[in-house]
Backbone as CSV, one residue per row, in Angstrom:
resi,resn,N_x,N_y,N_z,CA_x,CA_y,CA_z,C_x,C_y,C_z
1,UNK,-9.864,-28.280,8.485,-10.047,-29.317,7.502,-10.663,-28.677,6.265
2,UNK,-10.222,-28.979,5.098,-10.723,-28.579,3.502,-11.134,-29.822,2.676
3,UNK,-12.292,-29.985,3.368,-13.109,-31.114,2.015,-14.092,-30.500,1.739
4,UNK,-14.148,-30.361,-0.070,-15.121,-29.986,-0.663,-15.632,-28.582,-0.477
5,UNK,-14.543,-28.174,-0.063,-14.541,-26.408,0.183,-13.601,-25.572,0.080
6,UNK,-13.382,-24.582,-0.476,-12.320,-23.673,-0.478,-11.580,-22.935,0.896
7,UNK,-12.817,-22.904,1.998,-12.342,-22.652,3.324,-12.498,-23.311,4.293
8,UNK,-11.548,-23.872,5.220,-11.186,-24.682,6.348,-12.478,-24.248,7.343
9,UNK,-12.616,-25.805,7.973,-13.887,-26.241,8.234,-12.810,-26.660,9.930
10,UNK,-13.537,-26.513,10.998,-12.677,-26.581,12.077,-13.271,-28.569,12.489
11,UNK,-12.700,-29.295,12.574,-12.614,-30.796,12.107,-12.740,-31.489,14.045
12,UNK,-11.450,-30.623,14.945,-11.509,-31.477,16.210,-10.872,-30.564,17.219
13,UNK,-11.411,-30.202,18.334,-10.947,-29.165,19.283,-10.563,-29.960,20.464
14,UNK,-9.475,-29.775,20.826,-9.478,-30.659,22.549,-9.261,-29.224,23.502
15,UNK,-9.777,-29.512,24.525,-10.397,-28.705,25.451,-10.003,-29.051,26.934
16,UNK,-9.325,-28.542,27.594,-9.223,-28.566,28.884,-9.869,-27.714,29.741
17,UNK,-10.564,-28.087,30.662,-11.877,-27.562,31.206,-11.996,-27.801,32.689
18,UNK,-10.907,-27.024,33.974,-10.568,-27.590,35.141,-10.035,-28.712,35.442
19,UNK,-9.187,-29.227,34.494,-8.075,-30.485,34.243,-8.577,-31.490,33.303
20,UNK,-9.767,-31.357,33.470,-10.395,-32.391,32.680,-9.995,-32.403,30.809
21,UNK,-9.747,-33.422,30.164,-9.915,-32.899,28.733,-10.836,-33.572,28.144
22,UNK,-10.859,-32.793,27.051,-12.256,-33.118,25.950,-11.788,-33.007,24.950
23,UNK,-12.711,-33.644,23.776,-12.251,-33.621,22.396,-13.415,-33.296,21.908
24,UNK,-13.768,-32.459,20.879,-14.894,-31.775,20.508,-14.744,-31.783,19.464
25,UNK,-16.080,-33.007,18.499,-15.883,-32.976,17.372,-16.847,-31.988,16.577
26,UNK,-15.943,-30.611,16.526,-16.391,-29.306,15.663,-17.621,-30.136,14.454
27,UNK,-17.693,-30.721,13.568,-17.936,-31.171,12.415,-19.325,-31.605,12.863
28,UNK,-20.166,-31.230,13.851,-21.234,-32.090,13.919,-22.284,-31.305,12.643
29,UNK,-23.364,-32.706,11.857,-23.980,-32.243,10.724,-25.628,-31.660,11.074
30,UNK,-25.476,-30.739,10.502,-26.688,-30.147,10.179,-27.395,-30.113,9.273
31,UNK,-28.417,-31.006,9.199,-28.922,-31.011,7.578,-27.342,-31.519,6.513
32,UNK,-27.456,-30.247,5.579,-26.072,-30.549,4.805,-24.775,-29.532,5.336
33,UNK,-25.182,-28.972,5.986,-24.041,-28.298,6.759,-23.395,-28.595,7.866
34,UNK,-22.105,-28.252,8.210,-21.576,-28.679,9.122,-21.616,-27.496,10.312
35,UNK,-21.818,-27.753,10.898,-21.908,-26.426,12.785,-21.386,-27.001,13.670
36,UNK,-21.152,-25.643,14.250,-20.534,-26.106,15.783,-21.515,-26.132,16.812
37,UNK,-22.014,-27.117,17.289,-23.082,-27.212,18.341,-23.433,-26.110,19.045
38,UNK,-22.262,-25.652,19.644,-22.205,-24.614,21.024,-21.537,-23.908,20.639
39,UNK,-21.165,-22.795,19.315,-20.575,-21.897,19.045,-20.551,-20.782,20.348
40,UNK,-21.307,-19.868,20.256,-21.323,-18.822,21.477,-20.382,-19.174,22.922
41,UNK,-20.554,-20.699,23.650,-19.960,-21.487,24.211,-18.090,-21.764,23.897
42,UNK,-17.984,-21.936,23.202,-16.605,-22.041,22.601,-15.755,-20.688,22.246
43,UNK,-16.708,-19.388,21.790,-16.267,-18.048,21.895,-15.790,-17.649,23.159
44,UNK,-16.700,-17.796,23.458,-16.453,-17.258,24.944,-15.476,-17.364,25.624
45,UNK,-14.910,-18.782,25.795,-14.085,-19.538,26.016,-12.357,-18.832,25.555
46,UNK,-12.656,-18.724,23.929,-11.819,-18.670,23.100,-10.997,-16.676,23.256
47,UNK,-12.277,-16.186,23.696,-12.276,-14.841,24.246,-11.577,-14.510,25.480
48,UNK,-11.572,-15.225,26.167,-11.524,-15.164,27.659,-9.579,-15.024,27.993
49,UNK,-9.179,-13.931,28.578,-8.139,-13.797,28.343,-7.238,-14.913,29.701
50,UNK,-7.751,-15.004,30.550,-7.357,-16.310,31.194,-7.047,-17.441,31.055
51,UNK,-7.773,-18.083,29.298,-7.448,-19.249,28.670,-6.500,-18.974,27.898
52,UNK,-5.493,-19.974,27.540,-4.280,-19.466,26.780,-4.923,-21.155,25.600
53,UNK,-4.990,-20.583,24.449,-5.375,-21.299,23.283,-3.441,-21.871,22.381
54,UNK,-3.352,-23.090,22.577,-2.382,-23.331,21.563,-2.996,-23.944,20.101
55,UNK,-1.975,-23.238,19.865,-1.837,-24.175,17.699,-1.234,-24.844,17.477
56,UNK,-0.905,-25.121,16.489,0.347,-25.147,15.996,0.221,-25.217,13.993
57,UNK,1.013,-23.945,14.010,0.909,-23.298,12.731,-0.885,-22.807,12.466
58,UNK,-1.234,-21.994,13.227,-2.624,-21.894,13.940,-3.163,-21.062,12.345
59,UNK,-2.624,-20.449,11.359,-3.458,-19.834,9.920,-4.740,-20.247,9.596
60,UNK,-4.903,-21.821,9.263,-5.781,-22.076,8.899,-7.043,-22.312,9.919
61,UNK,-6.438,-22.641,10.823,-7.192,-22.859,12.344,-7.965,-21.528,12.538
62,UNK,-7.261,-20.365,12.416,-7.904,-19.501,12.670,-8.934,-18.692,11.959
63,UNK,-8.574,-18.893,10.280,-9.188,-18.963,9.554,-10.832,-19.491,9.632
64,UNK,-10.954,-20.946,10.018,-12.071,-21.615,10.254,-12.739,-20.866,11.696
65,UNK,-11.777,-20.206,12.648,-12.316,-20.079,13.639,-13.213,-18.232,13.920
66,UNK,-12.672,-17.914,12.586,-13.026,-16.079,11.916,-14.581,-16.345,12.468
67,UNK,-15.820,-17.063,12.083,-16.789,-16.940,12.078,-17.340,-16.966,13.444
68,UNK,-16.482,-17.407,14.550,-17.072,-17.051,16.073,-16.450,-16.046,16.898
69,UNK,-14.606,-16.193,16.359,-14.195,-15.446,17.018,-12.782,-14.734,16.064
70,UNK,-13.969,-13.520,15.364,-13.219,-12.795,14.230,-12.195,-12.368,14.806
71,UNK,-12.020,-11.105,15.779,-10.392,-11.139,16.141,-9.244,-12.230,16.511
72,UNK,-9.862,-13.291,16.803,-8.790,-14.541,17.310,-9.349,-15.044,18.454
73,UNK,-8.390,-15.732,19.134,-8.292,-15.742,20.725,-7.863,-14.798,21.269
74,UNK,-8.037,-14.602,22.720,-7.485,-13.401,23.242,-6.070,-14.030,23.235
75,UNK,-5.752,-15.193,23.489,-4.078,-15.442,24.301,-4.086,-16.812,23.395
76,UNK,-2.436,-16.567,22.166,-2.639,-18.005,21.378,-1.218,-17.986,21.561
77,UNK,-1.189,-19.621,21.726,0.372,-19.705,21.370,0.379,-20.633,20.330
78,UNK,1.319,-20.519,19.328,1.600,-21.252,17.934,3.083,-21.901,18.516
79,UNK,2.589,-23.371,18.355,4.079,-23.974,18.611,4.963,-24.011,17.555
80,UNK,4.594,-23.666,16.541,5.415,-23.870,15.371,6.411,-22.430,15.301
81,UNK,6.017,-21.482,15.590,6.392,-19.765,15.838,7.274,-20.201,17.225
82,UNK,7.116,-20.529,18.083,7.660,-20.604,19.236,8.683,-21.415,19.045
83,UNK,8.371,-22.431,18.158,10.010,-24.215,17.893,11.134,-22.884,17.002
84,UNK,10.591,-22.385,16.124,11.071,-21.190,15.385,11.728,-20.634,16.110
85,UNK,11.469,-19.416,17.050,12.002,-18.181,17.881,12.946,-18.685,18.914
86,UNK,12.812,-20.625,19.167,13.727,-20.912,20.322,14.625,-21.251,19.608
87,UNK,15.469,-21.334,18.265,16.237,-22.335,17.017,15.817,-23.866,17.101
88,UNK,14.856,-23.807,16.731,14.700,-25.811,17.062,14.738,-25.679,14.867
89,UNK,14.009,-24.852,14.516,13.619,-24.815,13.175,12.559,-24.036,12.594
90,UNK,12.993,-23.382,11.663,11.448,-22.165,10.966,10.647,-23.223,9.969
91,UNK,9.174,-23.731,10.084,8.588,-24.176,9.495,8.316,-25.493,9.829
92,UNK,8.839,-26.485,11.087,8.815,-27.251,11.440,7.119,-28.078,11.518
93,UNK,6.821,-29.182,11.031,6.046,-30.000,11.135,5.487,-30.607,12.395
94,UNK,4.019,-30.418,12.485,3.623,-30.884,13.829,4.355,-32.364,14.604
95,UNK,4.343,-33.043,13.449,5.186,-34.496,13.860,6.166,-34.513,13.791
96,UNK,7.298,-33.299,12.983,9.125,-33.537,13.281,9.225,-32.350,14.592
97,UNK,8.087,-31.728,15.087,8.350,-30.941,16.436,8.198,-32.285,17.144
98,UNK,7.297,-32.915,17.564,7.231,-34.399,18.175,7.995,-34.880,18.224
99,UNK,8.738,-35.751,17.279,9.629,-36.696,17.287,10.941,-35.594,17.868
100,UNK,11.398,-34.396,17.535,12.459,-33.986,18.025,12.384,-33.434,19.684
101,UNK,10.891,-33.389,20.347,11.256,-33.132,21.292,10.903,-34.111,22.236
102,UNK,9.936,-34.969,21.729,9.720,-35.927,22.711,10.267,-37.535,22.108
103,UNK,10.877,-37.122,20.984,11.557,-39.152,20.379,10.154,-39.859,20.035
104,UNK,9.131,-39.093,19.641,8.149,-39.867,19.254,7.762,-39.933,17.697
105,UNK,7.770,-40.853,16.767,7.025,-40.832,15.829,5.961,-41.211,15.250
106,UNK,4.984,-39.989,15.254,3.534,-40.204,15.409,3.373,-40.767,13.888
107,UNK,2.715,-42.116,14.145,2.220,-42.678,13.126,1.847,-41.939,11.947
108,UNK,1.443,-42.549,10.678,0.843,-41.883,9.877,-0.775,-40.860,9.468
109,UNK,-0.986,-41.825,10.053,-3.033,-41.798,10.225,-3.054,-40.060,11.395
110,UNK,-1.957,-39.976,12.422,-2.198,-39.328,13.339,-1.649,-37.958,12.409
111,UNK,-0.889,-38.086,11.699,-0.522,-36.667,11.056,-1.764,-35.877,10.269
112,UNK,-1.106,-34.223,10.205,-1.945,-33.583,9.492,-2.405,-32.595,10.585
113,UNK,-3.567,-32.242,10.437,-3.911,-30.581,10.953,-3.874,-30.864,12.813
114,UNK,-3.590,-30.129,13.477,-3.531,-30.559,14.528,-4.799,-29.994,15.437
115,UNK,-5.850,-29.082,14.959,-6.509,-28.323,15.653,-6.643,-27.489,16.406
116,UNK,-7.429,-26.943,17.427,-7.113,-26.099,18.536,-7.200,-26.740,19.706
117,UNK,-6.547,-26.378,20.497,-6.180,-26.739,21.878,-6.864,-25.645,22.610
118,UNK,-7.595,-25.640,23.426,-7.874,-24.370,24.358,-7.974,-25.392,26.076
119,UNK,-7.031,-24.112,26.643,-6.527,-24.539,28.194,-7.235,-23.591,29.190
């Protein structure tokens, strides 16, 4: 997310955690800053080559995510690179990958950055 900043601010993480999922709202405030509660916690995680982390169109995602875990994830998959490499389409939109593979069209409000996924 980019409000009021030149660099992407990580906004909402969903998290699968022994089946269970979670939604982790990155953005919690600090004073006037925004932090991630449990950074070190979420590295780790994000490190761990057993978890496979999806994106989709993951740049900016990863961008925001430089400050815990500067090399990346160990294991990412970008669905947008992957809709690409299978011919679905190069550059495809989180919501026209949706609607073309599952017939869904995600409302308006729901579009836009999709976050990180870590499994």
């Amino acid at each position: 997310m980019r409000t009021d900043t030149f660099r992407p601010k990580l906004a909402l993480i969903q998290a699968n955690v022994g089946g269970a999922i979670a939604l982790l709202d990155a953005p919690a405030k600090s004073g006037k800053t925004r932090t991630i509660s449990a950074p070190d916690a979420l590295a780790a995680r994000l490190r761990d080559p057993a978890c496979l982390c999806v994106m989709h169109s993951a740049s900016e995602d990863l961008e925001a995510l430089a400050g815990i875990v500067p090399d990346g994830p160990a294991v990412l998959f970008d669905t947008q690179i992957a809709a690409a490499m299978t011919g679905l389409g190069a550059g495809l939109s989180y919501q026209k990958l949706v609607a073309l593979l599952l017939t869904i069209d995600l409302p308006r409000r729901k579009r836009g950055r999709t976050g990180c996924s870590v499994r």
